[in-house]
C-alpha positions, 0 to 999 in steps of 0.5 A: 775479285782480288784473288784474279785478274781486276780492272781498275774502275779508273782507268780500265785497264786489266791487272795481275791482283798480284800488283795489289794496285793499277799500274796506270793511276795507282787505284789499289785493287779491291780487298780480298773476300773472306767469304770468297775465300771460305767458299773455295776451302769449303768447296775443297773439302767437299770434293776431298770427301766426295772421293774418299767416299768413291774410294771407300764404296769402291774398295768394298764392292770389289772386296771378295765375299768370305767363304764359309765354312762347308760343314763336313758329312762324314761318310761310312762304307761298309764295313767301318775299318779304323785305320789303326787295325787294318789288313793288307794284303793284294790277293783278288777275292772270288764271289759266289752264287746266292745260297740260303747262309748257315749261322751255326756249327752245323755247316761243319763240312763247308769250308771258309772262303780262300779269300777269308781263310788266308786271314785265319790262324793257320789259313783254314776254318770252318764258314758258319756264315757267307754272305754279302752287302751290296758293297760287302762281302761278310764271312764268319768262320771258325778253327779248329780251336773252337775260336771264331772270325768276322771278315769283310771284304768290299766286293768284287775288289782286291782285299787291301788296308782299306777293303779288308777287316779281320776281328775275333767274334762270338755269338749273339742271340740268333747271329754274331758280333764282332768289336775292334775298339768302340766299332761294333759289327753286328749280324743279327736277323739277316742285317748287318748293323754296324756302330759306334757305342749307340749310333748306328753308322750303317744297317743293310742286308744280308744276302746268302751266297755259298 
């Protein structure tokens, strides 16, 4: 092969294909083969592409997965408060034992709750209505003027910006409702509904407490 070492068929000896010819009696070396040379190129690129194929296969099976997207469930406590109309305040709310809850006018001497009236115009009322959640506790109460408040409160927590709510309220059939923007608060048959235009957010029930 002229692309190597070749040895002349003459004289036997070994020469460098760079000599292009026998240094002893002159015989010139063999003619390159095309051929030869083609396989080699061929061969070449072969391998080119052999490791650019590793590279690619291995850049993508170590390639981080994309993450997707977790679809967030918005959670609802009870009661609902926008953040825009929140109370704050720091005072501790005082629980009370079960009691059967009164929904109208005639529980005139029963006063609200300290921790409600505080909320109220002129920080006293009437209770028409004390009871509670399993997270909430729920009064109605009403002045002197005749006007009417809903109140929530988380239970057995300090009233806060997010634990405490205030709204005016009015009757409603056999109980009352309260709005504060597209929120509904609504006490009717012993439940609490609270909505939004016509989902409904939460409904639990109400127990009595005195």
């Amino acid at each position: 092969m002229a692309g190597s070492p070749w040895t002349c068929e003459r004289c036997g000896n070994g020469n460098d294909a760079r000599a292009r010819a026998c240094r002893v009696c002159g015989e010139p070396a063999p003619p390159t083969s095309k051929r030869s040379r083609s396989l080699w190129v061929l061969l070449a690129l072969v391998l080119v592409a052999a490791a650019t194929m590793g590279a690619t296969i291995l850049i993508a099976a170590n390639r981080p997965e994309p993450v997707k997207p977790v679809a967030q469930i918005p959670v609802y406590t009870n009661p609902v408060i926008p953040p825009s109309t929140r109370t704050t305040t720091s005072t501790t709310m005082a629980t009370t034992s079960p009691s059967t809850p009164t929904t109208s006018t005639s529980a005139a001497s029963k006063p609200c709750p300290t921790a409600t009236a505080q909320y109220l115009p002129g920080g006293e009322g009437t209770a028409l209505l004390v009871a509670q959640t399993e997270k909430s506790f729920i009064t109605i109460c009403q002045t002197g003027d005749g006007q009417m408040f809903y109140d929530g409160q988380a239970r057995n927590t300090a009233p806060s910006a997010d634990t405490h709510i205030t709204l005016p309220a009015q009757p409603s059939g056999d109980g009352f409702v309260a709005a504060n923007g597209e929120y509904r608060y609504t006490i009717s048959g012993g439940r609490l509904v609270v909505s939004v235009g016509d989902q409904v957010l939460t409904e639990d029930a109400l127990t009595p407490v005195s």
